[in-house]
N, C-alpha and C positions, 0 to 999 in steps of 0.2 A: 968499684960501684957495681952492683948485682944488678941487674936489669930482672925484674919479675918476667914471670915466666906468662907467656898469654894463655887463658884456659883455652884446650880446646874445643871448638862447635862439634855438639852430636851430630849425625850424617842427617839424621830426622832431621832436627833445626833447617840444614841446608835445603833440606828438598819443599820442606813447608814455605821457608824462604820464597826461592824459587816460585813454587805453586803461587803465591798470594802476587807477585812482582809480575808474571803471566796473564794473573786473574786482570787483575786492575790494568794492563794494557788491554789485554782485551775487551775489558768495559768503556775504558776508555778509546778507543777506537770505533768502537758499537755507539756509543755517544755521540762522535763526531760525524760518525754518517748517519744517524739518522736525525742528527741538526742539520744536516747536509743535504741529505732528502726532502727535509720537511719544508726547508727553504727555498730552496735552488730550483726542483723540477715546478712548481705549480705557475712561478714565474714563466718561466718558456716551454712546460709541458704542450704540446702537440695532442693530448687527450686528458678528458676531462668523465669524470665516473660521478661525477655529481650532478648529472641530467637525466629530467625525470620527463616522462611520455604524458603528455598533456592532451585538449581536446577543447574545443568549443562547445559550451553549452547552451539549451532551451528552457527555459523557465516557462511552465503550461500552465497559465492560470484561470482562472474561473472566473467571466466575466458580471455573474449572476449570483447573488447572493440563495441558500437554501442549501437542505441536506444531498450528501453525496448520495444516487441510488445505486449507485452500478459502479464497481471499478474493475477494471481487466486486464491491470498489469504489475508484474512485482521489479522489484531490484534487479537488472541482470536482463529481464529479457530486451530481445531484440524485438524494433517495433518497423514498422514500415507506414508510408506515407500517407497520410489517408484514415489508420489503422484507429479505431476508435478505443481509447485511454479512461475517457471515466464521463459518465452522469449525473448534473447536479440538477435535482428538481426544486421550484419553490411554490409552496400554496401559500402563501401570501402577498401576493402581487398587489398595489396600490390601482386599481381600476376605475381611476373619479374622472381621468379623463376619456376612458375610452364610455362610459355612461355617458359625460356630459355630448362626445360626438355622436353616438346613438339617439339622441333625446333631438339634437338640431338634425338630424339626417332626417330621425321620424316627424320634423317639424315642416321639413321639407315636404316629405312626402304627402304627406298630410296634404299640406299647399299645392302639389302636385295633383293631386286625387280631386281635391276642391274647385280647380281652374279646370279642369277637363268634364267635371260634371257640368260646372256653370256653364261654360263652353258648349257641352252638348244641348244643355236645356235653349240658352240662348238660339240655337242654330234651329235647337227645334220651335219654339218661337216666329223666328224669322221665317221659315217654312211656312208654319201658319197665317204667319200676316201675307204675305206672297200669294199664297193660297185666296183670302180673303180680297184682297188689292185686286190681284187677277179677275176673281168674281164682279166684285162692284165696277172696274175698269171696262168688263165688257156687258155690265148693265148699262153704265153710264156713256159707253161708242153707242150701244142700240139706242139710246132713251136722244142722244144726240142728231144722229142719223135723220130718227123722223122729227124733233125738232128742227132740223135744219130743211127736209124734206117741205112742210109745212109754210117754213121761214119761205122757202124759194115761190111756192103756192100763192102766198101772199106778197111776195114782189111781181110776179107776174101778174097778180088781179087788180094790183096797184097801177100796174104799168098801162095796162087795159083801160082802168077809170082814168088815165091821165091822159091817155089816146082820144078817149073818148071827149072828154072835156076839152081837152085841146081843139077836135075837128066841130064840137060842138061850140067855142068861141070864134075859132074863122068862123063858121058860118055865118055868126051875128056880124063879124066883123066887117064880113063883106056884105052884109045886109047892111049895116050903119055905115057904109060906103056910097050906098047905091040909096040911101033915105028910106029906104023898104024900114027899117026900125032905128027905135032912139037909140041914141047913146045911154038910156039908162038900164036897158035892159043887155048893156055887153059887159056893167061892172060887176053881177052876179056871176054872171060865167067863167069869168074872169078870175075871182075868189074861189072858184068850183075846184077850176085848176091849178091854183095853186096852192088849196085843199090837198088836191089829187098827187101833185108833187112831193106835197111836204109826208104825204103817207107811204109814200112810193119809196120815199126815201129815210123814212121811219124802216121800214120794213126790210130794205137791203141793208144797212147798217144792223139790227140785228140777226140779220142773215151773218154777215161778217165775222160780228162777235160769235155767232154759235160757230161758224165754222174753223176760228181760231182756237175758242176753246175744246173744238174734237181735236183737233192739231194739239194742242198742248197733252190732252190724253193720252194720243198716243205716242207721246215723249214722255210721259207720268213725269208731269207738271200738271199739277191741280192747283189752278185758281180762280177763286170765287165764291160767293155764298152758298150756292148748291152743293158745293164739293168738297164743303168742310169736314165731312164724317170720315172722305178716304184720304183726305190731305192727312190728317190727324195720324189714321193708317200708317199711311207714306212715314212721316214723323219717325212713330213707333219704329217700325219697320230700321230706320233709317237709326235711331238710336240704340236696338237691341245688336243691329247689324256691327255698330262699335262696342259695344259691349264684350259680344263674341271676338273682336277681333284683340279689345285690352284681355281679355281672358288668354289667349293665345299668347298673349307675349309674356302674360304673370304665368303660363304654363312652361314655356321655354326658360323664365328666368327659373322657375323652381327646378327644374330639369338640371340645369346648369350650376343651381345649389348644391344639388342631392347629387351630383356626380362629382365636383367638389369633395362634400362631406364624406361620401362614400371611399372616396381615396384615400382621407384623411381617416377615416374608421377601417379601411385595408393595412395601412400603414402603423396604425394602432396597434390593431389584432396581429400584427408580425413582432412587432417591439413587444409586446405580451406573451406573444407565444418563444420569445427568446428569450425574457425575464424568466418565464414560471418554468421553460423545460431548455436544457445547451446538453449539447455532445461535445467533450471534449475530445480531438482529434490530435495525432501526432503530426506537425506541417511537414515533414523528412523523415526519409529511413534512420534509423541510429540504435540506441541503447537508452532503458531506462536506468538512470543513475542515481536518481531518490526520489522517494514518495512519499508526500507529505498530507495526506489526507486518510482518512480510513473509512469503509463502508458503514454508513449512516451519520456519520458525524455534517456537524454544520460548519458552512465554511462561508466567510465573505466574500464579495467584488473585489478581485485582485488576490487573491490567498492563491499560493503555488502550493498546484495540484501533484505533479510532477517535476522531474528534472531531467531533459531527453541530454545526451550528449552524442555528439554527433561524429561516432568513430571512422568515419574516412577519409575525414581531415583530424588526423590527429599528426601532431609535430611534437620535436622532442627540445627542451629547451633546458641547455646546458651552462654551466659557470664557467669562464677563464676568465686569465688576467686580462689588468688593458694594456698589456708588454704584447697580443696576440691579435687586437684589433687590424692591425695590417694582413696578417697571414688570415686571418678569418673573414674577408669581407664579405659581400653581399654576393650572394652563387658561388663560394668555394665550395667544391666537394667532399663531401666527409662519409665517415661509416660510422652508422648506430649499432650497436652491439650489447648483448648483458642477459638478466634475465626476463625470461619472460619475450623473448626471441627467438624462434630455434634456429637461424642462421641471419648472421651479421645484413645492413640492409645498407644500401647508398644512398644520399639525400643531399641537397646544396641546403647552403644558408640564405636562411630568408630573409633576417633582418639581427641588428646587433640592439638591443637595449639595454641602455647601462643602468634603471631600476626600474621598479615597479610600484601600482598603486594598488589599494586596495578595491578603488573603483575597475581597474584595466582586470585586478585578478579576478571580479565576480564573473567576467564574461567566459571564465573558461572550468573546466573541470575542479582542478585541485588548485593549490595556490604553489606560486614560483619558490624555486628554495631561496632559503635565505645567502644572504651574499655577504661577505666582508669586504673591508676597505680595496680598493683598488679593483675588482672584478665587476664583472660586465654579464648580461645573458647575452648568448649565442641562438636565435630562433631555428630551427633545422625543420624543414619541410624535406620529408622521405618520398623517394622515387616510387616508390607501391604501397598499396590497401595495408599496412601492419600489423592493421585487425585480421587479417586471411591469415599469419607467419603463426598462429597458435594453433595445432592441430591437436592437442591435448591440454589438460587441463591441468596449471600451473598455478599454486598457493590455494588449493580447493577452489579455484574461479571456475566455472561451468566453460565446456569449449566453446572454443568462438569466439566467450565475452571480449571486450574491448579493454588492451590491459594499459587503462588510462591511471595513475598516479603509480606504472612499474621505474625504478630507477634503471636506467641502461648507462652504457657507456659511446661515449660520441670522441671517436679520433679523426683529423686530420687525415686527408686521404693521403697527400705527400708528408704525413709529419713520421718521427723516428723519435719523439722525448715521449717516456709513459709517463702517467700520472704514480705518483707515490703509491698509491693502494693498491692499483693494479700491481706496480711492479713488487710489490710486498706478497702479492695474494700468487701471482706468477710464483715466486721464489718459496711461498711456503707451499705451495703447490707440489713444487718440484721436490723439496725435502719430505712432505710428504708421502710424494712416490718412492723417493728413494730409498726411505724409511718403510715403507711398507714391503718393498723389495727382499730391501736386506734380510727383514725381520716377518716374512711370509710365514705361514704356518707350516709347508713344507721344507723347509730347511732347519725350523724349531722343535719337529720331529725326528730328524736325521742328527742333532747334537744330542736329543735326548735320548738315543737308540746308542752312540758314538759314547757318553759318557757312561752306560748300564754295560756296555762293555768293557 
């Protein structure tokens, strides 16, 4: 039995072989580590390249409705505290109440002006009757005086006729003692005297009376029929004199209105003069990071004018696993790194949150990266100003600026696992060098001098 002969493999064949059986291990090998990488390190990486430089912001709004007049800041600039941001004026302020307080203030015053003249007229008045009182008061002490003067004139000539009468009844009396005369001639004399009495005594009694009512005069108490004209006076007098004095008190009360009103019309004209004219001012030093209004446009109550951010607290907030929550807690120390840095910065961890909201993200600059199953942010508060670490300008941003949404890098200060990218970006790095080493322009001169020979 002849066994066939096996054709033989061209050498080509072999080496093709070969080549493809190398190929495919080496793909397959390149596959398994970079299933290997993309797995393994994000889980216990010690750095994370997925943490972006954030920032607290200020929304500057316009408490007044009307057109912007004045705006003085763009994108980028830095503002400082104090530092006046924009002008909204409005000429159409609703004014019905500061009218209607003007209207009772003038209503006041008015009432004011009114009680003070009455008041003086009344005083003057009073003056007058005073004036007049006084006159008639000391016509009516003189007119009294010699009526009382008089009065006493005729008690004494009383008293005289009653002396008289009297010594001229003893006499009879003791003549009708002694029979020298009748008894009919002692009942006339008799009658004389007590004529004589009862006039004597008419006479002192309105002695009395006049001298009570000069007494009452001069205590101005007038009573009587004669002293009806200055009583009446007195009256007057006595009721102009409350007049003047209710005046005085409806003058204190309008006083007390119209300073009132007047507060309330101070009060007014400041709420007017903040509707129709506001300074919008920056409350902190920082960064303007968007402008939402433009010169002459109209804007409402509550419309953001501005958007300040506030670069001195800026923190960098990073993704890891929750395989890293123990090694990351609250104050471990770490290093920020990346672009938009010009040397790496030290900072602790401020807090761990494992998602976020879309309310928690309006308070800050940019919004958090997004996260997949199983990871966490890491909050990192930096040891120094990071806004200071740009002394040149990076992605056309102006120097300075605040480089709030830059992506950096945040490792572990004791950690030793990279994150996949870095160590990808490392390693092409490196071939890169090494490649451009090999393959410099002066060695690709020296082959091509080497071969022309």
């Amino acid at each position: 039995m002849s066994h066939q002969a096996r054709p033989k493999l061209d050498p080509k064949m072999k080496v093709h072989g070969r080549i493809i059986r190398a190929t495919s291990y080496c793909v397959a090998s390149l596959l398994a580590v970079l299933m290997l990488t993309a797995a393994l390190p994000p889980i216990v990486a010690d750095q994370s390249d997925r943490a972006i430089l954030n920032a607290p912001i200020t929304l500057l709004t316009t408490p007044i409705a009307g057109e912007v007049s004045a705006l003085s800041a763009n994108v980028g600039d830095r503002t400082s505290q104090g530092r006046t941001i924009a002008e909204v004026k409005n000429t159409r302020v609703d004014r019905t109440t500061m009218i209607a307080l003007e209207s009772r203030a003038n209503n006041y015053r008015q009432a004011l002006t009114a009680a003070r003249r009455k008041e003086e007229a009344d005083l003057h008045y009073v003056d007058a009757l005073d004036n007049e009182i006084s006159a008639q008061k000391a016509q009516l002490i003189k007119q009294f005086e010699k009526q009382n003067a008089e009065l006493k004139a005729q008690v004494n000539s009383a008293q005289a006729t009653v002396e008289e009468k009297r010594a001229l009844r003893d006499r009879q009396v003791d003549m009708v003692s002694r029979n020298v005369a009748s008894t009919y001639m002692l009942k006339p004399t008799t009658q004389q005297l007590s004529s004589a009495e009862s006039t004597r005594e008419a006479a002192s009694q309105r002695l009395a009376s006049s001298l009570s009512e000069l007494e009452a005069i001069n205590h101005d108490i007038f009573v009587g029929d004669n002293l009806v004209g200055i009583a009446t006076l007195v009256q007057k007098r006595r009721d102009v004199s409350f007049d003047a004095e209710r005046e005085k008190i409806e003058e204190a009360q309008a006083m007390a209105g119209l300073a009132d009103e007047m507060r309330l019309v101070d009060a007014e004209r400041q709420r007017l003069q903040s509707l129709a004219d506001t300074r919008l001012t920056s409350p902190h030093d920082g960064e303007v990071l968007h402008v939402g209004v433009a010169l002459g446009r109209h804007v409402s109550a509550g419309d953001s004018v501005a958007t300040l951010v506030d670069c001195r607290n800026l923190f960098a907030v990073a993704i890891f696993s929750y395989r890293q929550a123990t090694a990351l807690s609250v104050g471990t120390r770490v290093i920020i790194s990346g672009a938009g840095i010009d040397r790496p910065v030290w900072g602790a961890v401020q807090d761990i949150v494992p998602k976020s909201s879309d309310k928690s993200e309006d308070l800050y600059a940019v919004p958090f990266p997004q996260t997949e199953r199983r990871e966490m942010y890491v909050v990192v508060k930096p040891d120094t100003d990071m806004a200071l670490l740009r002394p040149t300008s990076i992605d056309g941003a102006p120097n300075g600026s605040c480089p709030v949404g830059k992506w950096v890098t945040v490792t572990r200060g004791d950690g030793w696992v990279p994150s996949t990218s870095v160590a990808w970006q490392q390693a092409s790095s490196l071939v890169t060098s090494a490649l451009a080493t090999v393959f410099s322009p002066h060695d690709a001169q020296a082959r091509g001098r080497t071969s022309q020979q």
